[in-house]
BAFI-3210 file (N, C-alpha, C; in Angstrom, 3 decimals, decimal comma, padded with zeros to 6 digits):
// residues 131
n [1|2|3|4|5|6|7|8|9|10|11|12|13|14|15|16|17|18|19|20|21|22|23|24|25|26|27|28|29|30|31|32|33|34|35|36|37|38|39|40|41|42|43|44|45|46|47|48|49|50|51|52|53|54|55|56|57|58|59|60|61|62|63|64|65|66|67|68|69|70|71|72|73|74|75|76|77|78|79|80|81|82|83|84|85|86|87|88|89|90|91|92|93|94|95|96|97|98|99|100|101|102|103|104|105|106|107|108|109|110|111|112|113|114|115|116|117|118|119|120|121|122|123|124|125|126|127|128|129|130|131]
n.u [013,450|012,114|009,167|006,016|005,376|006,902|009,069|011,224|010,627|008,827|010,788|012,536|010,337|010,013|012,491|012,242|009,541|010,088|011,991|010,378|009,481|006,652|005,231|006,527|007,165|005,065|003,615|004,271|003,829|001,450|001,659|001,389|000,977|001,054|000,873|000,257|-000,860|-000,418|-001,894|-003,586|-006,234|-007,558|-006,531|-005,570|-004,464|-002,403|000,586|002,449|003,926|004,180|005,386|004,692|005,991|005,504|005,112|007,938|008,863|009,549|010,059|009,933|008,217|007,650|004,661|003,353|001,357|001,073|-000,561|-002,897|-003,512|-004,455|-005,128|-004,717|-006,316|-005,981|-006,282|-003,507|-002,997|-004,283|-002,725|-000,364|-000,697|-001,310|000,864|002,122|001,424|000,631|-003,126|-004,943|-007,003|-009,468|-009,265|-008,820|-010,681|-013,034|-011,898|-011,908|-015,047|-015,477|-014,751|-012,305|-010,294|-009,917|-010,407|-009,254|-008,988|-009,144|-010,501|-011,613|-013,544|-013,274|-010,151|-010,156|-011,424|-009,958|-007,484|-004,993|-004,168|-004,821|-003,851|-000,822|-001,770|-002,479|-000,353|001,430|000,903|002,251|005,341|005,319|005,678|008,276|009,851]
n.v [-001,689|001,149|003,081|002,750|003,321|005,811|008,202|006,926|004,666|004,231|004,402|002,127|000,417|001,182|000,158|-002,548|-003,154|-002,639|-004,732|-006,485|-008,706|-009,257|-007,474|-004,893|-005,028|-006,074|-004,094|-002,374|-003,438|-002,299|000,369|001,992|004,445|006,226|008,045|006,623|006,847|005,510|004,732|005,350|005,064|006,554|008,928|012,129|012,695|010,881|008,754|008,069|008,194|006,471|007,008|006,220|004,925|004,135|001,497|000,964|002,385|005,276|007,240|007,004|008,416|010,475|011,487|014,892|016,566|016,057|015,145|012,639|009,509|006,810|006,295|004,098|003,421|001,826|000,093|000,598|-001,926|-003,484|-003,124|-004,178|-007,176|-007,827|-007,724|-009,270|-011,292|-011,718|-010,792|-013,152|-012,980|-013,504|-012,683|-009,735|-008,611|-009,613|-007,513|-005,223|-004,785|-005,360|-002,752|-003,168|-002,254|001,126|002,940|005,930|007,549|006,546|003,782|000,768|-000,970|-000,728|-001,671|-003,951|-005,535|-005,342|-007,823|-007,441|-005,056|-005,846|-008,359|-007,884|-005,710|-007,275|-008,572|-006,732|-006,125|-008,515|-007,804|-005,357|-006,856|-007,506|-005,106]
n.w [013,784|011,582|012,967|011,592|008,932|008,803|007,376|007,299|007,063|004,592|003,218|002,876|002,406|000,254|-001,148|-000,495|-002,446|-004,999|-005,300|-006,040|-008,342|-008,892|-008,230|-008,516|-011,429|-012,528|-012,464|-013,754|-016,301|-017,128|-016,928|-014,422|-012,508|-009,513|-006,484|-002,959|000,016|003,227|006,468|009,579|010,798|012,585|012,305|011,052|008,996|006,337|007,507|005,457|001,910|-001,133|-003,595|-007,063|-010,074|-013,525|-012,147|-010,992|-007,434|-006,879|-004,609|-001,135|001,560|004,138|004,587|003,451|002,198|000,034|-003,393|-003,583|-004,630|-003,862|-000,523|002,266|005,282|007,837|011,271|013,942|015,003|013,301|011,149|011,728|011,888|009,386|008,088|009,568|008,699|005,709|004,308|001,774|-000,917|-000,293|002,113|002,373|001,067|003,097|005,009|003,941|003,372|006,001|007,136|008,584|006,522|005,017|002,305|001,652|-000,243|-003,297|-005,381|-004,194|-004,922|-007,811|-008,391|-007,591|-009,332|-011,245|-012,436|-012,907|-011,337|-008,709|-007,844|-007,955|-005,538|-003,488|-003,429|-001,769|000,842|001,697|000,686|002,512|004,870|004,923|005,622]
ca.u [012,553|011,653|008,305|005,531|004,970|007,410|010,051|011,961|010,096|008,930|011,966|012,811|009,077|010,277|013,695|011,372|008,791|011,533|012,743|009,220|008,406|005,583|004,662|006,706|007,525|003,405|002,601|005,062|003,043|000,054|002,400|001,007|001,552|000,160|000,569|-000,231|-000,599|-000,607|-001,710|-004,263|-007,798|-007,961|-005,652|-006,576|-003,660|-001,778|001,971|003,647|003,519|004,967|005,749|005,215|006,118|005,510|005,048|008,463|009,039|010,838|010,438|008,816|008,225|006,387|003,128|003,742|000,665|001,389|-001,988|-002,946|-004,512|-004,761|-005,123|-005,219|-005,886|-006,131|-005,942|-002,053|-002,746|-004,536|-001,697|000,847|-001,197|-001,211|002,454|002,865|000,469|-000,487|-004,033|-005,078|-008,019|-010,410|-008,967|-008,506|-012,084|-013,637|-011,306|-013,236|-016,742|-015,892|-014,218|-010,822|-009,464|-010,485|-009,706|-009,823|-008,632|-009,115|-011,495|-010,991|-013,976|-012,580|-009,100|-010,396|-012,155|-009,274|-006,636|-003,433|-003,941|-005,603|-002,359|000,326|-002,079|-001,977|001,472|002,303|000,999|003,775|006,410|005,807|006,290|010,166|010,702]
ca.v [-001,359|001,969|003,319|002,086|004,564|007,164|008,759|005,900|003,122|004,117|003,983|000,815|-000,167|001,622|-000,800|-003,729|-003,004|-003,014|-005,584|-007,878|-008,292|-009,860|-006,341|-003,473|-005,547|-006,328|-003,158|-001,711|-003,477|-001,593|001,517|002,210|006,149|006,745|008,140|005,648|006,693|004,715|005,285|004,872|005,115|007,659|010,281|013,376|012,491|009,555|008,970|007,918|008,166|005,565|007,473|005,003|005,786|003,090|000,936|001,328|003,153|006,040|007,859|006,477|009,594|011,131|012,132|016,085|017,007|015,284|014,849|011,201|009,309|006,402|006,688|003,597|003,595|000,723|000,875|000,868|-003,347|-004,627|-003,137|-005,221|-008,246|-008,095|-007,039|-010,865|-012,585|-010,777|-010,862|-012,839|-012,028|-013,320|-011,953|-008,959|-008,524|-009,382|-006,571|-004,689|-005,190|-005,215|-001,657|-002,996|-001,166|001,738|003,571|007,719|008,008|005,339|003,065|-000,531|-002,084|-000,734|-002,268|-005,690|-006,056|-005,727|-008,555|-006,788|-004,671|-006,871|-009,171|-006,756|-005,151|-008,424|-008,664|-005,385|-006,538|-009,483|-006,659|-004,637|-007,641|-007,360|-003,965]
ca.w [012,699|012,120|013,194|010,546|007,707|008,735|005,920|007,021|006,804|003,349|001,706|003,455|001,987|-001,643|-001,693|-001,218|-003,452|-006,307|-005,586|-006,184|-009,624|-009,182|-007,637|-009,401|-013,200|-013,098|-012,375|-015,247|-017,766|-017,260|-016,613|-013,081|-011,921|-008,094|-005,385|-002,293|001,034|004,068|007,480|010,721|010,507|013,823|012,496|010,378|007,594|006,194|007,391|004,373|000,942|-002,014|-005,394|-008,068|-011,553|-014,262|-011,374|-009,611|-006,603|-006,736|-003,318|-000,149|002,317|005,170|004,043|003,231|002,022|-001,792|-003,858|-003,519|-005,108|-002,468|000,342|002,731|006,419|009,390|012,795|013,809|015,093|011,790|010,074|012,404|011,674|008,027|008,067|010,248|008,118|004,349|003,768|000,563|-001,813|000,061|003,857|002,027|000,722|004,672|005,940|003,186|003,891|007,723|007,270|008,632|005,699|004,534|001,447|002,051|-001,707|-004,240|-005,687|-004,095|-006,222|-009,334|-008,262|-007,146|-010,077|-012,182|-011,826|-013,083|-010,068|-007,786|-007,521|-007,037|-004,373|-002,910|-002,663|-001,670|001,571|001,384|000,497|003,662|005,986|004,427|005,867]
c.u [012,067|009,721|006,858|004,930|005,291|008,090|010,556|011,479|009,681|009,855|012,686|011,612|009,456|011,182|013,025|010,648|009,682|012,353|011,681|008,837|007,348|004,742|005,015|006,515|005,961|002,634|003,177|004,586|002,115|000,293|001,285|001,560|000,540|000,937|-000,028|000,508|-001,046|-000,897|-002,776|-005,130|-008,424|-007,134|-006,150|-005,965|-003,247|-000,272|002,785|003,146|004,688|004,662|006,138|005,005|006,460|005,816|006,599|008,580|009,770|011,013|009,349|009,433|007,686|005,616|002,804|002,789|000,078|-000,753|-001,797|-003,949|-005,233|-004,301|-005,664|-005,386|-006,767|-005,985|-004,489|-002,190|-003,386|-003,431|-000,538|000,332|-001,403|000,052|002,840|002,486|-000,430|-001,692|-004,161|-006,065|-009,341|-010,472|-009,440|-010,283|-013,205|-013,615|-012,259|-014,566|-016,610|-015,361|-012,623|-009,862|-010,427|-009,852|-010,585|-009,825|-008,785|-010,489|-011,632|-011,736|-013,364|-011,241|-009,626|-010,615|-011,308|-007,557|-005,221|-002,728|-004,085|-004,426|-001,475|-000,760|-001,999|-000,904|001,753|002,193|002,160|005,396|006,400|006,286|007,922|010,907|011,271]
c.v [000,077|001,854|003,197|003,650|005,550|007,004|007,410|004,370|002,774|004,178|003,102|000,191|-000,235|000,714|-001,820|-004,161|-002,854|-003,689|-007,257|-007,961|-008,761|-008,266|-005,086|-003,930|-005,307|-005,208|-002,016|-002,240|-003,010|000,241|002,388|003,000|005,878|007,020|007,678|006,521|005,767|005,631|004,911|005,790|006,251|008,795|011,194|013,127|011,484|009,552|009,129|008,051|007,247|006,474|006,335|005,613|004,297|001,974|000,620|002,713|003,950|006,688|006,868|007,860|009,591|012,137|014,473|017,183|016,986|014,769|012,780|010,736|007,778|006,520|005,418|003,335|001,866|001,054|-000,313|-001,127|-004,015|-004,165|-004,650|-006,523|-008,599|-008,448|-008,959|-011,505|-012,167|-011,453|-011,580|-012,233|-012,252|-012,298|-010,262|-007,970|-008,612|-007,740|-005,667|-004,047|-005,125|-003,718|-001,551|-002,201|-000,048|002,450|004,943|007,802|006,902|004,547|001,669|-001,320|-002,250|-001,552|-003,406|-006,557|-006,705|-006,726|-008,126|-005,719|-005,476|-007,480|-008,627|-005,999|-006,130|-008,755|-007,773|-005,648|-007,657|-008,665|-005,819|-005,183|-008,131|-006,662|-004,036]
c.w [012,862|012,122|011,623|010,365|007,835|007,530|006,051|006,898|005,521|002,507|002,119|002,148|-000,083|-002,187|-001,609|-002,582|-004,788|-006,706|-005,475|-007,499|-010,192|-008,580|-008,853|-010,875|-013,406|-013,466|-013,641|-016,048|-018,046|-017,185|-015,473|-012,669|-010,386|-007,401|-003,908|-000,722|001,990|005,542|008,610|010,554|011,666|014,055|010,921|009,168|007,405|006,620|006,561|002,978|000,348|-003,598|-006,196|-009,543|-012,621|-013,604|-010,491|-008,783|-006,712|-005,609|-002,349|001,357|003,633|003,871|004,059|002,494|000,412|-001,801|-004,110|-004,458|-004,492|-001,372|001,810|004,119|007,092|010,441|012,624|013,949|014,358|011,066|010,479|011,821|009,995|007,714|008,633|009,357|007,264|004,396|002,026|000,259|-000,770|001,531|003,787|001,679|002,022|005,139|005,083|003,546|005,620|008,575|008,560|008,108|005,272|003,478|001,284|000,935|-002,072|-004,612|-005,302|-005,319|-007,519|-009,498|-007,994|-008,331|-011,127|-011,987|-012,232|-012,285|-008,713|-007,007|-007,082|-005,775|-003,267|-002,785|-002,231|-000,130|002,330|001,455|001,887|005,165|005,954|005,221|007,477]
res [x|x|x|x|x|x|x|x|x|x|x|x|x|x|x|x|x|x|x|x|x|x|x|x|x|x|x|x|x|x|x|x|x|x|x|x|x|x|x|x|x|x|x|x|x|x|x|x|x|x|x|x|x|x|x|x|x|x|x|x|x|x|x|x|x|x|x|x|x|x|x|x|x|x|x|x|x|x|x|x|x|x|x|x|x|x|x|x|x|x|x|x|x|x|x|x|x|x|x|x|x|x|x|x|x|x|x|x|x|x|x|x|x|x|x|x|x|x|x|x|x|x|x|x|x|x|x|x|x|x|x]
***
């Protein structure tokens, strides 16, 4: 496996994610543009980035200095542990509130709130335990 959230792991992560459509199709009905990085909560940048364009993936990178617009970090062994065993809404919502996750870029409330994101963010977790 490569190394989590290098170049190569995101476009490992990008051929998943395209191939969920409870993830990319859902997120094409709302025509979902971002920028999503990933990465660890005790480093200055994010590793990877996911280019999504009308909710599929078109690149999954190293993190290159691309304007984000999330931005989500963990430490490197809550990622592993999601990655074994996705978080749902509620797990997901703890990690939250217990600053497991953190989001450098983004709005989580605004996303939680709304369930046509909500879901695919919830799977996307699901999708990276593929790669």
């Amino acid at each position: 496996m490569a190394e989590l959230f290098s170049g190569d792991y995101m476009a490992a992560y990008m051929e998943e994610w395209n191939k969920e459509p409870e993830l990319s199709d859902a997120l094409a009905q709302i025509d979902f543009n971002s920028n999503i990085a990933y990465g660890f909560d005790n480093e200055e940048a994010p590793r990877g980035v996911l280019v999504v364009e009308n909710g599929k993936a078109v690149r999954g990178e190293d993190y290159n200095g691309q304007e984000l617009n999330w931005d989500l970090r963990a430490t490197e062994d809550q990622w592993k542990k999601w990655i074994a065993k996705p978080p749902g809404m509620m797990g997901l919502g703890m990690a939250y509130t217990s600053r497991k996750i953190k989001f450098k870029v983004g709005d989580y409330g605004a996303m939680i709130k709304e369930p046509r994101m909500a879901g695919p963010f919830i799977k996307s977790f699901a999708v990276m335990g593929r790669v």
